[in-house]
PDB file as gemmi writes it, atoms N, CA and C in Angstrom:
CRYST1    1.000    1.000    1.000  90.00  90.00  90.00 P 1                      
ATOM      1  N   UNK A   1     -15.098 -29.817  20.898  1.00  0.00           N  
ATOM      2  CA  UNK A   1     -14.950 -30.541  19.631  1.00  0.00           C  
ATOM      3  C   UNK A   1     -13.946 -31.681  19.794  1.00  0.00           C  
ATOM      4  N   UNK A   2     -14.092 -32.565  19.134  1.00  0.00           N  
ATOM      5  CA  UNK A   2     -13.205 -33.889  18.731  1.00  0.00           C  
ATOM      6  C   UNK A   2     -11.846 -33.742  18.310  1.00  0.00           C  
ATOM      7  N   UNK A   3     -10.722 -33.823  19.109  1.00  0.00           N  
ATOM      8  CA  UNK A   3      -9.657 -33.439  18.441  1.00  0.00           C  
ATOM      9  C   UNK A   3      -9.069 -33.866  17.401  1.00  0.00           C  
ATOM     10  N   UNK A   4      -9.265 -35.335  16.783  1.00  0.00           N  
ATOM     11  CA  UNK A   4      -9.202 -35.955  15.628  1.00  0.00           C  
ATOM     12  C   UNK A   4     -10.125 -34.948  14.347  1.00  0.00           C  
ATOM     13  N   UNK A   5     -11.514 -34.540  14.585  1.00  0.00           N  
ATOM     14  CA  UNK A   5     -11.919 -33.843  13.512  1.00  0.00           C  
ATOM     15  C   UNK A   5     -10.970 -32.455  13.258  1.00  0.00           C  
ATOM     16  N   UNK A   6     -10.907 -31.668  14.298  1.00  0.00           N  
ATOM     17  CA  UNK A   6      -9.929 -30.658  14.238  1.00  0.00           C  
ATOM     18  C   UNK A   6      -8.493 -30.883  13.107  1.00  0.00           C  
ATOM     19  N   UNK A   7      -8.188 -32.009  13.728  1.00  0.00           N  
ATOM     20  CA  UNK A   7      -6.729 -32.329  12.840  1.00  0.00           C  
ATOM     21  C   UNK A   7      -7.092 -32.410  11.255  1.00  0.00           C  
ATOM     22  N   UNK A   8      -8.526 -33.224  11.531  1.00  0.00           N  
ATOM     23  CA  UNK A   8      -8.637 -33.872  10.114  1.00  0.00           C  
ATOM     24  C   UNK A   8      -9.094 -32.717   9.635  1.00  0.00           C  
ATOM     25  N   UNK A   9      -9.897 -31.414  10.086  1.00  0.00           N  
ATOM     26  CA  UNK A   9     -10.210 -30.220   9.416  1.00  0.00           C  
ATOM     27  C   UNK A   9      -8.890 -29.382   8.755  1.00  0.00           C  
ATOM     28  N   UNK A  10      -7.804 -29.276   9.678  1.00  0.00           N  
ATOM     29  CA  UNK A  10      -6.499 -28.863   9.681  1.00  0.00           C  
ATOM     30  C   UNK A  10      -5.598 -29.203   8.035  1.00  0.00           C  
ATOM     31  N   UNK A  11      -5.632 -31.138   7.892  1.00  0.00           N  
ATOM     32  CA  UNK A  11      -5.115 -31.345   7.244  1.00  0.00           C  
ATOM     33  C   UNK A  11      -5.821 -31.407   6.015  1.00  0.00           C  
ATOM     34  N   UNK A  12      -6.867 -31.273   5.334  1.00  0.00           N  
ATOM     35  CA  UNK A  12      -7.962 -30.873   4.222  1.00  0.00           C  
ATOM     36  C   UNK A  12      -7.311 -29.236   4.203  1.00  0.00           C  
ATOM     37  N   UNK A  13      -7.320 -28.563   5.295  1.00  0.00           N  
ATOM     38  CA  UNK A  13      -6.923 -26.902   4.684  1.00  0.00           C  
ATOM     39  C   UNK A  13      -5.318 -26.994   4.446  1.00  0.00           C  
ATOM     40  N   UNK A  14      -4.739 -28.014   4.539  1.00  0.00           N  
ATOM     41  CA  UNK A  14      -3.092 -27.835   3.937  1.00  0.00           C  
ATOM     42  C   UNK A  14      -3.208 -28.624   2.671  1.00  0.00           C  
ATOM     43  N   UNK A  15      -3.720 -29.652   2.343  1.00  0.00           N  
ATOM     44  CA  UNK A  15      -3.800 -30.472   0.987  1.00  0.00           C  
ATOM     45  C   UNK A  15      -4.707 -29.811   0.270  1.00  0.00           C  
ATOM     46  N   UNK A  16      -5.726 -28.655   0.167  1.00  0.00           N  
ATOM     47  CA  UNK A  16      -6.308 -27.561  -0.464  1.00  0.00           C  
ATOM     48  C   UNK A  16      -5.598 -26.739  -0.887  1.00  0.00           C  
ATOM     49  N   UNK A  17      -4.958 -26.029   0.109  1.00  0.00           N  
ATOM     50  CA  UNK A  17      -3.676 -25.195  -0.406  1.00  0.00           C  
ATOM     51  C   UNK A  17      -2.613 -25.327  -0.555  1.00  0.00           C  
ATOM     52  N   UNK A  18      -2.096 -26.436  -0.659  1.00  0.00           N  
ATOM     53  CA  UNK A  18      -0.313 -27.069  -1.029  1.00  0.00           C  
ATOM     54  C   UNK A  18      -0.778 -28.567  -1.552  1.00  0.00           C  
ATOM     55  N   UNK A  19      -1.699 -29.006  -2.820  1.00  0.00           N  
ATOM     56  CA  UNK A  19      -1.796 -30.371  -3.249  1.00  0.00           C  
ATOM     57  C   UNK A  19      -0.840 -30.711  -3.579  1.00  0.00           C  
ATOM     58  N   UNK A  20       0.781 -30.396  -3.881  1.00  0.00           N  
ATOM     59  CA  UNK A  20       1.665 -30.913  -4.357  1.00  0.00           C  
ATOM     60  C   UNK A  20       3.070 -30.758  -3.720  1.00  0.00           C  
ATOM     61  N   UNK A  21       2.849 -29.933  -1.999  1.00  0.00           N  
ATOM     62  CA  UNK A  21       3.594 -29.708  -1.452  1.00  0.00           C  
ATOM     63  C   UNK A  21       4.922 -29.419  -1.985  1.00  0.00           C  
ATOM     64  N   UNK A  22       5.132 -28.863  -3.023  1.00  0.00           N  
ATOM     65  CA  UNK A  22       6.477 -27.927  -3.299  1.00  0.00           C  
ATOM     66  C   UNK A  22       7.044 -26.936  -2.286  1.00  0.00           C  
ATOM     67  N   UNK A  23       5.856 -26.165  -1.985  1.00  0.00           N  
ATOM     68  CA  UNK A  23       6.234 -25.406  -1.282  1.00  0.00           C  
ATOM     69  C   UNK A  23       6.235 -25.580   0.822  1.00  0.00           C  
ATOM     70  N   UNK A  24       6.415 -26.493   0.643  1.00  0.00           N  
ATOM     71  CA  UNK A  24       6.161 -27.050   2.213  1.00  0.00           C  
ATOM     72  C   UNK A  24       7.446 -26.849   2.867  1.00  0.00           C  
ATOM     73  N   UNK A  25       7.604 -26.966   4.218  1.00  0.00           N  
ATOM     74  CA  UNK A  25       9.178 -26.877   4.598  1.00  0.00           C  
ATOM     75  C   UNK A  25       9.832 -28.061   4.816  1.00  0.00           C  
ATOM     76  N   UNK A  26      11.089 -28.028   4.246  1.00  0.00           N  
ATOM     77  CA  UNK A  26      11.726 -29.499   4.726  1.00  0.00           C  
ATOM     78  C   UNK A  26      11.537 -30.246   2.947  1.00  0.00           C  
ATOM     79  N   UNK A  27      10.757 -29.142   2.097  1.00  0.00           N  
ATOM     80  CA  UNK A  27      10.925 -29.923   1.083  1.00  0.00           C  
ATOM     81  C   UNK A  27      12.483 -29.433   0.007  1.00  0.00           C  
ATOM     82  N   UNK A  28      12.773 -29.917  -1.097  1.00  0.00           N  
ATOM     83  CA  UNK A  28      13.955 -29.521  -1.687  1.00  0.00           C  
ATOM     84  C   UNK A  28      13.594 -28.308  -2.443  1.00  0.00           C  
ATOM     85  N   UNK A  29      12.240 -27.783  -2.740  1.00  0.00           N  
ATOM     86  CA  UNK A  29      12.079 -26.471  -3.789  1.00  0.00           C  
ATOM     87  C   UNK A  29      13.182 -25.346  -3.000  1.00  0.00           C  
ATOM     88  N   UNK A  30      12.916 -25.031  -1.488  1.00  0.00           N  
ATOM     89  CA  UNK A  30      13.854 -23.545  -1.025  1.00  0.00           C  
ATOM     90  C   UNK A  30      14.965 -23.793  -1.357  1.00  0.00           C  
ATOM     91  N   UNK A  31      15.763 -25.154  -1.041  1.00  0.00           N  
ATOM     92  CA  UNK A  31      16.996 -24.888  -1.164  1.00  0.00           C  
ATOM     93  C   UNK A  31      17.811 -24.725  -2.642  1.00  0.00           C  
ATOM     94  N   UNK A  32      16.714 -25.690  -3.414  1.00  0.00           N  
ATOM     95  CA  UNK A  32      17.417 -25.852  -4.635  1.00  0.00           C  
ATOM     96  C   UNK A  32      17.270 -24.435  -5.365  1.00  0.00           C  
ATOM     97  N   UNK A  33      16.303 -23.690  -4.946  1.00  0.00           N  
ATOM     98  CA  UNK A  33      16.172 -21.950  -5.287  1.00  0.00           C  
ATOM     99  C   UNK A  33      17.054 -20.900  -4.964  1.00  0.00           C  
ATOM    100  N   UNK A  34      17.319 -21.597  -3.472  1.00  0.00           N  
ATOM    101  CA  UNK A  34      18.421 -20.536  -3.033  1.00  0.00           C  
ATOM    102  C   UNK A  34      19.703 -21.007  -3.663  1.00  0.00           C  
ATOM    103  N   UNK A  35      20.393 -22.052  -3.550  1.00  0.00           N  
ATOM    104  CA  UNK A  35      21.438 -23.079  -4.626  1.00  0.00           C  
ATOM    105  C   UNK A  35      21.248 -21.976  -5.651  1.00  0.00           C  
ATOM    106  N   UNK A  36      20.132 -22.263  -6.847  1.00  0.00           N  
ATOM    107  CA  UNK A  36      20.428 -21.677  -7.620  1.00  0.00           C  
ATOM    108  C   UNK A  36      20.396 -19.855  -8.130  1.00  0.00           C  
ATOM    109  N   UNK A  37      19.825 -19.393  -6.848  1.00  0.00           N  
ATOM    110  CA  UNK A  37      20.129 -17.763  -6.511  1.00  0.00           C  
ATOM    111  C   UNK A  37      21.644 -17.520  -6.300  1.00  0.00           C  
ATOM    112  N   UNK A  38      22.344 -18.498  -5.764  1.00  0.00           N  
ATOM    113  CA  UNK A  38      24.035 -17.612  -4.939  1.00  0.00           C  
ATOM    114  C   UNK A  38      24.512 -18.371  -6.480  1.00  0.00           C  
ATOM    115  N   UNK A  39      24.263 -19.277  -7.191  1.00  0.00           N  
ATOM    116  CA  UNK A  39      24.906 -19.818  -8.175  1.00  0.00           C  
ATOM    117  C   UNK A  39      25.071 -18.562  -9.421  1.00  0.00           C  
ATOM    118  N   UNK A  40      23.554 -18.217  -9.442  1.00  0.00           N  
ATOM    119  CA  UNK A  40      23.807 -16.699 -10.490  1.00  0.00           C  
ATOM    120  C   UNK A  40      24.093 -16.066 -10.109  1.00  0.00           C  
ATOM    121  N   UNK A  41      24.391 -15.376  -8.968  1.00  0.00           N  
ATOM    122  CA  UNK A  41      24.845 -14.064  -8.268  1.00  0.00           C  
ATOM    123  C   UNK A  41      26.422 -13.836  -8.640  1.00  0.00           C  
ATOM    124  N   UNK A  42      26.784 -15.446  -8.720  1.00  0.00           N  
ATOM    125  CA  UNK A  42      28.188 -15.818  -8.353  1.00  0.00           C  
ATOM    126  C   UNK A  42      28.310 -15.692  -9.948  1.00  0.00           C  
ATOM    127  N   UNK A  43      28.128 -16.085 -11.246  1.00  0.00           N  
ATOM    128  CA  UNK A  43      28.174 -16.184 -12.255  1.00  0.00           C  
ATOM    129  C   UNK A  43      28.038 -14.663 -13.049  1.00  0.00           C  
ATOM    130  N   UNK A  44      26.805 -13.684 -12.164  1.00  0.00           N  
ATOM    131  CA  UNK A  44      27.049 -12.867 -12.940  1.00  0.00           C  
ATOM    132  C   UNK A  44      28.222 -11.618 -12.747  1.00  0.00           C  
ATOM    133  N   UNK A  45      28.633 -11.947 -11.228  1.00  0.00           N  
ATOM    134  CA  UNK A  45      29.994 -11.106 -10.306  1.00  0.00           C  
ATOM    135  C   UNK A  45      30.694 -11.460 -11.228  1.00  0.00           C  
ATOM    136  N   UNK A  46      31.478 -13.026 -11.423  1.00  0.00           N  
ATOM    137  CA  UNK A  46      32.610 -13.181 -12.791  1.00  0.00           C  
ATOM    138  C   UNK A  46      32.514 -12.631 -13.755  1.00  0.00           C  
ATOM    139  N   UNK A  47      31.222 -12.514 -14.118  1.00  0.00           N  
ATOM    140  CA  UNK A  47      31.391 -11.801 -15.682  1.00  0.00           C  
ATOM    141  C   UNK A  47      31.534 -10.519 -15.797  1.00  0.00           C  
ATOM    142  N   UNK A  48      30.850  -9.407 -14.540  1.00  0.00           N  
ATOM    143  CA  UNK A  48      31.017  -8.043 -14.758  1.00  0.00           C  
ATOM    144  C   UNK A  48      32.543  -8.196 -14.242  1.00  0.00           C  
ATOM    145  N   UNK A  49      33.589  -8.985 -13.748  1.00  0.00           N  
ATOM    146  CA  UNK A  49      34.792  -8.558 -13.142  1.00  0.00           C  
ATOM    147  C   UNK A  49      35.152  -9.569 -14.064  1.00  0.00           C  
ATOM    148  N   UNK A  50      35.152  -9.949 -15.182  1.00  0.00           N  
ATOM    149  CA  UNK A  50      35.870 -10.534 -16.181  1.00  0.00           C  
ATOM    150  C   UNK A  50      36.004  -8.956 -17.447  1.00  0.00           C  
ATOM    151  N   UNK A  51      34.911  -8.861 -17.534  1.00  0.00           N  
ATOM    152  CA  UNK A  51      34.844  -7.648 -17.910  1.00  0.00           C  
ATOM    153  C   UNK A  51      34.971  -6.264 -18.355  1.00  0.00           C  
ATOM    154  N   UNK A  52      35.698  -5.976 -16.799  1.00  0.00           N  
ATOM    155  CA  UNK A  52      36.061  -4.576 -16.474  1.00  0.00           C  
ATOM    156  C   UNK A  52      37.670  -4.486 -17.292  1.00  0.00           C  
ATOM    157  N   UNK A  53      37.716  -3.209 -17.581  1.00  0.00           N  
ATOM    158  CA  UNK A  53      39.165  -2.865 -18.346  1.00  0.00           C  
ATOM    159  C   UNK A  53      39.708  -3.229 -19.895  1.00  0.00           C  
ATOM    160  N   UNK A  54      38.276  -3.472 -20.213  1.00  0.00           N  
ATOM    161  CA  UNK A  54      38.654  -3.891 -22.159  1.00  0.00           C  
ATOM    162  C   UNK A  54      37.804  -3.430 -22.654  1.00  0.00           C  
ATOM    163  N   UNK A  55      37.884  -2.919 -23.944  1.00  0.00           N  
ATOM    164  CA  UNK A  55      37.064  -2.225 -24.539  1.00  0.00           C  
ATOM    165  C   UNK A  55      36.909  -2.798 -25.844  1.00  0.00           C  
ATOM    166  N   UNK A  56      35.535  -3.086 -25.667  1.00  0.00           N  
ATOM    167  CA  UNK A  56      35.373  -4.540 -26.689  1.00  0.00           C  
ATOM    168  C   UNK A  56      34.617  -3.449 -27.796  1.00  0.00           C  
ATOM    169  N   UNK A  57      34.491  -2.257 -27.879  1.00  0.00           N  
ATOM    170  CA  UNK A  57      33.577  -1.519 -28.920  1.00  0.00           C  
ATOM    171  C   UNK A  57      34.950  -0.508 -29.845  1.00  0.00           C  
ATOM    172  N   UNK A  58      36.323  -0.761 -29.477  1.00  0.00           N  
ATOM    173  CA  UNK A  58      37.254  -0.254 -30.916  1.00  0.00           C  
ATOM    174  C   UNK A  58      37.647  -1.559 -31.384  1.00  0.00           C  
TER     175      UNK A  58                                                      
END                                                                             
C-alpha cells in the first residue's frame, strides 16, 4: 500500500474520533484538569483543618 494513503487513512480515524481535539496530548484540557484537581484537594484539606476543634452545633 501507498504510504501517503495509510497516513491519510490514519488521520480521518483521529479527526473522527477527536473533531475538536480537547482531548489530544500536548493540549491544555489535562493540565488545566489536573490544576484544577490539586486546587480542590487543597481547598477542601483547609476547610476540614479549619474546622476541626469547634463546635458549631451549641
Amino acid at each position: 500500500m501507498d504510504p501517503l494513503l495509510i497516513a491519510n487513512i490514519k488521520q480521518k480515524a483521529i479527526d473522527a474520533t477527536a473533531p475538536n481535539a480537547v482531548f489530544e496530548p500536548g493540549s491544555f484540557f489535562p493540565w488545566a484538569s489536573a490544576i484544577f484537581f490539586v486546587v480542590s484537594v487543597a481547598l477542601i484539606w483547609l476547610m476540614i483543618k479549619a474546622g476541626k476543634g469547634k463546635n458549631y452545633g451549641d
